[in-house]
C-alpha positions in Angstrom: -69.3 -89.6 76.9 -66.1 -89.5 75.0 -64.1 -93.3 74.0 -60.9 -93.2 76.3 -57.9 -92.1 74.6 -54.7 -91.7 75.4 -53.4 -88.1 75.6 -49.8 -86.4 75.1 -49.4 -83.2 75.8 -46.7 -80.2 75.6 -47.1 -76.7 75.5 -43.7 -75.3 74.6 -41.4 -72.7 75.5 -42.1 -70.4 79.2 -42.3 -66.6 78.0 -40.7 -63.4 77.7 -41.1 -59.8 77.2 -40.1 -55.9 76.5 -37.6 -54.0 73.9 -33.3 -53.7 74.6 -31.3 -51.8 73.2 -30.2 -54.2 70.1 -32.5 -53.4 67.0 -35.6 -52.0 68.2 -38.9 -52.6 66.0 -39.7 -49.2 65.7 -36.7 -48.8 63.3 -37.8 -51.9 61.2 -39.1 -50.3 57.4 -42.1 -52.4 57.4 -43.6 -50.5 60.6 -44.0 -47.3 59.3 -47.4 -45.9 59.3 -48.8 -42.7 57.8 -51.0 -40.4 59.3 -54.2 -39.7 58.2 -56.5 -36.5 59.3 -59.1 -37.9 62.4 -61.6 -36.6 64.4 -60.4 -36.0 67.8 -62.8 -36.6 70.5 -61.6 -35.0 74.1 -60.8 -38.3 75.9 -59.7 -36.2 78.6 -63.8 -35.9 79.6 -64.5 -39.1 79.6 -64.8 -41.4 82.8 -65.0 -44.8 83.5 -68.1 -45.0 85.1 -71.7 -45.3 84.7 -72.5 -42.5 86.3 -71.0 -40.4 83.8 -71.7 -42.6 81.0 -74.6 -42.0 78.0 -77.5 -43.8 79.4 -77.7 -45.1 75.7 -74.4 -47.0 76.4 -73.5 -49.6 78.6 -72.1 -48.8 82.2 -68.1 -49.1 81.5 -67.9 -50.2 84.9 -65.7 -53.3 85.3 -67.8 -54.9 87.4 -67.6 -57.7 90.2 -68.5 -61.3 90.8 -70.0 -62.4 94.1 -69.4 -65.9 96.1 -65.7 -67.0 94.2 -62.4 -66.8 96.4 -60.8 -64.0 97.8 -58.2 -64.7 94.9 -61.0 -64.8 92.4 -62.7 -61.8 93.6 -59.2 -59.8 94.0 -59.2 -60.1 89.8 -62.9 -59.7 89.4 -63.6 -56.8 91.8 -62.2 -54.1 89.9 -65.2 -51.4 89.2 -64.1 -49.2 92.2 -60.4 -48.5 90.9 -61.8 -48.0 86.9 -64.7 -45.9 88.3 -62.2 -43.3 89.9 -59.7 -42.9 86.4 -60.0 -40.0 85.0 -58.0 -40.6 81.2 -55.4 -38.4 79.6 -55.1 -37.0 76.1 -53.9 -39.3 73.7 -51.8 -38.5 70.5 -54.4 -38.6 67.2 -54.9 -41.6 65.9 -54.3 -42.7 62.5 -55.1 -44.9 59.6 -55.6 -48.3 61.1 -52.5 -50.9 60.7 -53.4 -54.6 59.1 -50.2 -56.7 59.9 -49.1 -59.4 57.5 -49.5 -62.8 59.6 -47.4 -64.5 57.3 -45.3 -66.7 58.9 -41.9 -65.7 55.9 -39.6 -65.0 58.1 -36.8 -63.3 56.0 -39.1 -60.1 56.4 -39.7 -60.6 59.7 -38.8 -57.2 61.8 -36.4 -57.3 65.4 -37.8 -57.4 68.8 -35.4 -57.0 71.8 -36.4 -57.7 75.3 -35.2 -56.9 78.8 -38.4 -56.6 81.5 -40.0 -59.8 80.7 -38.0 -61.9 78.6 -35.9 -63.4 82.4 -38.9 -65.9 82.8 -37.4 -67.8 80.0 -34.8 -69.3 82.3 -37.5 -72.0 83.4 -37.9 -73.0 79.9 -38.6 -76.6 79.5 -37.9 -78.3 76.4 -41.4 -78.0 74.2 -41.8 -82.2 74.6 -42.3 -82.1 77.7 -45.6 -82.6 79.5 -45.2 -79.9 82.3 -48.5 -78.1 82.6 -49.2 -75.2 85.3 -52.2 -76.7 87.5 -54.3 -73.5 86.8 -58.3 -73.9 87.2 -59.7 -74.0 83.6 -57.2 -76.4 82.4 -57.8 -79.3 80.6 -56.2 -82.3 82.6 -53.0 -83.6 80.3 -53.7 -87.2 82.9 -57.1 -87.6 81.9 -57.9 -90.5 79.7 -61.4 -88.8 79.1 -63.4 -85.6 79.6 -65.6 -86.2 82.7 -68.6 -84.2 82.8 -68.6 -82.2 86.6 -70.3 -79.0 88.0 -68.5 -78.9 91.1 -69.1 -75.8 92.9 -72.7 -75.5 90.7 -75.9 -74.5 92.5 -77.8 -77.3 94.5 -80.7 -76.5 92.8 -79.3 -77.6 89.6 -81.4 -81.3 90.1 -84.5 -80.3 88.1 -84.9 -82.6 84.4 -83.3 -79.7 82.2 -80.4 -79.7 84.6 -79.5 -83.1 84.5 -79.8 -83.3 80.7 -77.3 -80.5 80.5 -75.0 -82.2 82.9 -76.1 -85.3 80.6 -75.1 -83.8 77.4 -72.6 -85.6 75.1 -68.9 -84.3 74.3 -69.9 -84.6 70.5 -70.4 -82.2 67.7 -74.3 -82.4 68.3 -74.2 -82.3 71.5 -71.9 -79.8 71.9 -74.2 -77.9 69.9 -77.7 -78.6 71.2 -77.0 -78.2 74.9 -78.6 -75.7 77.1 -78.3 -74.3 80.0 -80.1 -74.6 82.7 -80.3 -72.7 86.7 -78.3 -73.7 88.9 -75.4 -75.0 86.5 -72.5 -72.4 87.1 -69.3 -74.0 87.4 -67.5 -77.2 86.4 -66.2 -79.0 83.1 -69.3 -79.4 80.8 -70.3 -79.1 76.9 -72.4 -75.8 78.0 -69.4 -74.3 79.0 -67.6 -74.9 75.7 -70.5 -73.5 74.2 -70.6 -70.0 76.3 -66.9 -69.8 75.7 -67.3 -69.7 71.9 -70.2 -67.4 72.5 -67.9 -64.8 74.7 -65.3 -65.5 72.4 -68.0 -64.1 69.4 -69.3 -61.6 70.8 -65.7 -60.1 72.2 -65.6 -60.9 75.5 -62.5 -63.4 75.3 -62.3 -66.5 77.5 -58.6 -67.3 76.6 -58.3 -70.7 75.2 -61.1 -72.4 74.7 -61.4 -75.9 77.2 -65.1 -76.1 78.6 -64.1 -75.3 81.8 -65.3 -72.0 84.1 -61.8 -71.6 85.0 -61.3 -67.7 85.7 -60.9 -66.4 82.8 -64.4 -67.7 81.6 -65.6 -66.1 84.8 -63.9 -62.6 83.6 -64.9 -63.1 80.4 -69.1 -63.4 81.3 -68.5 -60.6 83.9 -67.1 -58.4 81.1 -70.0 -59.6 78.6 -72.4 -58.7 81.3 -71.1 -55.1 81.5 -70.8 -54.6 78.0 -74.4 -55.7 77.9 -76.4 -53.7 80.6 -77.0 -56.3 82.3 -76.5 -57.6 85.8 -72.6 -58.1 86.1 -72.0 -61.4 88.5 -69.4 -63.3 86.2 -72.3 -66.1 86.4 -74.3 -67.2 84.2 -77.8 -67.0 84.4 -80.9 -67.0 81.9 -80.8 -63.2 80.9 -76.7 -63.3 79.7 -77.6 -66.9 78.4 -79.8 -65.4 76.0 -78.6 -62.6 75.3 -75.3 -64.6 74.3 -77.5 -66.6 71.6 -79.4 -63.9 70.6 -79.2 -63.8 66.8 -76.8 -66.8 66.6 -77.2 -69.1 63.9 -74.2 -70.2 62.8 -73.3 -73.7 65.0 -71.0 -72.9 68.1 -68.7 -76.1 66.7 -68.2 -77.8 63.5 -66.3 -80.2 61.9 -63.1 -79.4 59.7 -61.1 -81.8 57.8 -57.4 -82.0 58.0 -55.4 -80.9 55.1 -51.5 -82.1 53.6 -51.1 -78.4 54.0 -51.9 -78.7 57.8 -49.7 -81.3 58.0 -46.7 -80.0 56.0 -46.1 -77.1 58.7 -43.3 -76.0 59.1 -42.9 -77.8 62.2 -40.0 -78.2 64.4 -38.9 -81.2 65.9 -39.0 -79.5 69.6 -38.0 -76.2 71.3 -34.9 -76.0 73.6 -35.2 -73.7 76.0 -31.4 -72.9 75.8 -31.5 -69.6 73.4 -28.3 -70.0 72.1 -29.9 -73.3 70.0 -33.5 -71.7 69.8 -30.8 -68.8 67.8 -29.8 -71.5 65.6 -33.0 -72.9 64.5 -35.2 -71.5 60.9 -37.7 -70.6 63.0 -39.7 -71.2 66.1 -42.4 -73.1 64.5 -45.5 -75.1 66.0 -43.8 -78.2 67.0 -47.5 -80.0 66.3 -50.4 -80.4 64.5 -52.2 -80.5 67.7 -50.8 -77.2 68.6 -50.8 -75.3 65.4 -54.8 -76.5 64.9 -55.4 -75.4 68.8 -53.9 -71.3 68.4 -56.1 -71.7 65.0 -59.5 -72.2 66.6 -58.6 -70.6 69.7 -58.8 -73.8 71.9 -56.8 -75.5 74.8 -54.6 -78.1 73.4 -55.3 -80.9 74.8 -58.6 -79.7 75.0 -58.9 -80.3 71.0 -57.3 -83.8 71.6 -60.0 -85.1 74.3 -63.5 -84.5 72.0 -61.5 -85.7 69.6 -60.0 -88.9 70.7 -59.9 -91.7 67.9 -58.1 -88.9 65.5 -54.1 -89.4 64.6 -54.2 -86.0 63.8 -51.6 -87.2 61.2 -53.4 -88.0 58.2 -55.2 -85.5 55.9 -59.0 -86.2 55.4 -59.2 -87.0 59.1 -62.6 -84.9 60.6 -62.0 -83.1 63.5 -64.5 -81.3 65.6 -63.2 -77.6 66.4 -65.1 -74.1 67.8 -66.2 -72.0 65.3 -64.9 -68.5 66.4 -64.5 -65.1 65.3 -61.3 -63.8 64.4 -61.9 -60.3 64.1 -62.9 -57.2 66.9 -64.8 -54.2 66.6 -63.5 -50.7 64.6 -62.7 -47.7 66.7 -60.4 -48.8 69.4 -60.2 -45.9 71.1 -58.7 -46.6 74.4 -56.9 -49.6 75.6 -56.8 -50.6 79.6 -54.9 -52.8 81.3 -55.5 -53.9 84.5 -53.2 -55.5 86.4 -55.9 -56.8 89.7 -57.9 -57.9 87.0 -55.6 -59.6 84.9 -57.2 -58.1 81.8 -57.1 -55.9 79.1 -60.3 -53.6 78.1 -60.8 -52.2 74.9 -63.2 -48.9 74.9 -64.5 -46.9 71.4 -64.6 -43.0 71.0 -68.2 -43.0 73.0 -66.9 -44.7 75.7 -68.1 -47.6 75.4 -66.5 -51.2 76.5 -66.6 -52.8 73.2 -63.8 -56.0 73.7 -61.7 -57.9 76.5 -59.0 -60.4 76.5 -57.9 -62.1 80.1 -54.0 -61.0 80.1 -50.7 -61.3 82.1 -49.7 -57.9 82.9 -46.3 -57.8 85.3 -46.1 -59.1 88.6 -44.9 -57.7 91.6 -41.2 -58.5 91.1 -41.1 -56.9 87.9 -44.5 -54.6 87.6 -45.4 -53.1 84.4 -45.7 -49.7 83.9 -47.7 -47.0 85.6 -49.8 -44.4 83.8 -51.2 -43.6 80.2 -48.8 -44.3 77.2 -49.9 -44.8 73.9 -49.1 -47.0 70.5 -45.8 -46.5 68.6 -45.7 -49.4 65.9 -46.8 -52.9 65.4 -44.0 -56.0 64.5 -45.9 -59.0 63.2 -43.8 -62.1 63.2 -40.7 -60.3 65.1 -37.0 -61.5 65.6 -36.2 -62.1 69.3 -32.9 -60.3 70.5 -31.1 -61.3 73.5 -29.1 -59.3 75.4 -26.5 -60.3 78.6 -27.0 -57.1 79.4 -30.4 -57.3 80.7 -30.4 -61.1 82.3 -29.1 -64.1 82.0 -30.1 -67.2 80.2 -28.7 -70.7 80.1 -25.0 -69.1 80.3 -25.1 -67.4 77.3 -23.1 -64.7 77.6 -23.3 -63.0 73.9 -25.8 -61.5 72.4 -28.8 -63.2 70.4 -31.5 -63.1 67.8 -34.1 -65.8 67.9 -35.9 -66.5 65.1 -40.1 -65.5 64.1 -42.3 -68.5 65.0 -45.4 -68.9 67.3 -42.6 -70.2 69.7 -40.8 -67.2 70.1 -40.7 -65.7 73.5 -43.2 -63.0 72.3 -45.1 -65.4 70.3 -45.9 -63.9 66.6 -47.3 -60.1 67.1 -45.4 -57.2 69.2 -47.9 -54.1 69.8 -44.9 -52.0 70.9 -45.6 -48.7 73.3 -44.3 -45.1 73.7 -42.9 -46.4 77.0 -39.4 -47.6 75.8 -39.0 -52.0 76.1 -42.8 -52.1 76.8 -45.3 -53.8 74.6 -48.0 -56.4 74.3 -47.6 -59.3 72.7 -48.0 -63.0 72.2 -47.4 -65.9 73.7 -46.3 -69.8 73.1 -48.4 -70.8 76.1 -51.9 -70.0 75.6 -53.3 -72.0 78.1 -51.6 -70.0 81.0 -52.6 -66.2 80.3 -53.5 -64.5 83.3 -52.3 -67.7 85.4 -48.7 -66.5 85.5 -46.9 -63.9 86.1 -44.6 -61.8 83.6 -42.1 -59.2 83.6 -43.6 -56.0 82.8 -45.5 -56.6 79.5 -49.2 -57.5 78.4 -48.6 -60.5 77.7 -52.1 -62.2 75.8 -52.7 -65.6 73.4 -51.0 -65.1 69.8 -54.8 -65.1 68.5 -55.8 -62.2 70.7 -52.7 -59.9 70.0 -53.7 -60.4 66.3 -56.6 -59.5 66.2 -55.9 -57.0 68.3 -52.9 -55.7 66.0 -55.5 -56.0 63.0 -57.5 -52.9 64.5 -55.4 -50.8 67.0 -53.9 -47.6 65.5 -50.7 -45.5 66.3 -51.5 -42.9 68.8 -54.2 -44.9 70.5 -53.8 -44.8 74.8 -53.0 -47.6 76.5 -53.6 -46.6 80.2 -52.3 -49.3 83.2 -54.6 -49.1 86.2 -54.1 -51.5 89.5 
């Protein structure tokens, strides 16, 4: 069990969304793309369903998980709606866009919001310790991780179950646990270990925390589908080893802090007034804590608790962190976003499920679009612009441009669609995708939408389903 240690925690700024009419990103020179011939393949036949799917390929079913709440089951239950879709044509695709991540701001291009970007009026400055109470995250209070699989099996008692629930919030034994029958839910080093795993092998658990918060639940239940094999959302010994199956790199290692780490940029803290947020360089990680988290795709305070006698302020200083992927599969071919599910499912040219990502897509206030719309241009690192005109925030009654950062309302990557002031995008509040609700957009973790922007093209279809 982990030393006690004393944890601090703020997430930043609340979120935004969606294009207005001040400088739109498809304008911006360094968005251009240029098409290249493709091979068009009839989208228009496929189905999502395994019915109509190659036997050679997995059933692209988004399947359902058994014995959670009726909340829980409302986001996982979704194969019915998908199975009935029928997909329209999409515009040819064309040579795939690599975004600079840079953080340089001075090339940075303009995003304007209007749908989403209201939710910013409950910005609280990014010092703060306000957390949302979802299931999944880590506790901000907690002086030390507390091994529990509340809600598990009761037949997890047997000797291989209790050494699991045994196992040590440390680098080895973070990385020599098992799993065992019977251990399905709760806040253990297993389930750090499956969420690297998912997080490998495509199948996105959102920030990493060693919780089976819902998104983790998604995240199996989409692994399982993509997989052939039984799609619960629990884990059991078939999806645990088919997760390890040629694994050999360590789930978790150590890193060392560097004076680069450490020099940031970093900003004192975020207002949530916009008319300050304007006046700032840039929206930069306020921490190191936070900057290290988006990098190895983990909950904040998450990274603090197995790591509790670290400053985090001194270069040299060893760290344990997960070692993820940061990269997805070619041939996005079709992008779906649904809104029961609270995810976003990527599909190839055969088909196929190939990648997922847990996501805030609208709410019923302000509800995303309907239908199938496609990709106009990608804006890594985009200026936010403000207009009165759409809503109000903090009084400011003049238009606004808020600088690039990780802290922007759209965090650092704008996916923008043919459906004007739509888009996906980042976030600066990781920890909370698919917990909250947005207004209109996709909204996923920064990490997610760049890796997504590093392999979608222009002319892909993004297609919202219920």
């Amino acid at each position: 069990m982990f030393a006690r240690s004393k944890l601090s925690l703020s997430l930043g700024i609340s979120f935004a969304c969606a294009f207005a009419p001040v400088v739109s990103a498809e304008n911006t020179p360094s968005l251009v793309l240029n098409p290249t011939p493709a091979t068009e393949i009839p989208i228009e036949s496929y189905r999502l369903s395994q019915q109509n799917a190659s036997n050679a390929q997995p059933s692209s079913s988004v399947p359902s998980t058994k014995e959670l709440s009726n909340d829980a089951n409302s986001e996982l239950n979704t194969s019915n709606s998908i199975q009935q879709q029928s997909l329209g044509t999409p515009e040819s695709p064309v040579t795939t866009t690599e975004p600079n991540t840079s953080t340089a701001i001075a090339d940075a291009p303009v995003v304007s919001e209007e749908q989403d970007a209201s939710s910013n009026a409950d910005n609280t400055d990014a010092n703060s310790t306000e957390i949302a109470s979802g299931i999944g995250l880590a506790d901000p209070n907690a002086d030390e991780i507390e091994n529990s699989t509340e809600g598990s099996s009761p037949i997890a008692d047997t000797a291989q179950a209790k050494a699991v629930k045994n196992a040590e919030w440390t680098l080895e034994g973070l990385n020599n646990t098992g799993w065992a029958v019977g251990i399905e839910k709760g806040r253990l080093p297993v389930f750090a270990k499956i969420q690297v795993l998912l997080n490998r092998k495509h199948a996105s658990p959102g920030a990493i925390d060693g919780a089976t918060g819902m998104n983790t639940l998604k995240a199996i239940s989409t692994y399982q589908t993509m997989n052939n094999l039984d799609a619960t959302g629990k884990m059991d010994q078939q999806t645990w080893d088919s997760l390890n199956a040629g694994q050999s790199e360590p789930v978790f290692v150590e890193y060392t802090i560097t004076e680069d780490d450490l020099k940031g940029p970093y900003a004192k803290s975020i207002p949530s007034n916009y008319a300050l947020q304007a006046k700032m360089k840039g929206l930069y990680y306020t921490r190191v804590t936070e900057m290290l988290g988006e990098r190895f795709h983990m909950d904040e305070n998450f990274l603090q608790q197995i790591n509790p006698d670290v400053s985090f302020k001194k270069a040299g200083e060893k760290i344990i962190v997960a070692n993820i992927r940061n990269n997805l599969p070619e041939d996005i071919h079709l992008i779906i976003a649904h809104k029961g599910a609270k995810q976003l499912y990527l599909f190839n040219s055969k088909n196929k499920m190939i990648a997922s990502f847990p996501a805030t897509i609208g709410s019923s206030d302000t509800p995303s679009p309907t239908g199938t719309h496609t990709v106009k241009n990608i804006a890594p690192n985009p200026w936010y612009g403000y207009s009165p005109k759409n809503f109000v925030q903090g009084n400011n009654m003049k238009p606004l441009s808020l600088p690039p950062g990780p802290n922007n309302p759209v965090g650092n990557m704008w996916i923008g669609l043919s459906k004007p002031s739509f888009g996906i995008h980042g976030t600066p509040n990781p920890s909370l995708i698919s917990k909250t609700a947005s207004h209109g957009c996709i909204r996923l973790t920064n990490w997610d939408a760049q890796d997504l922007a590093k392999r979608v093209k222009k002319g892909i279809t993004v297609k919202f389903l219920e």
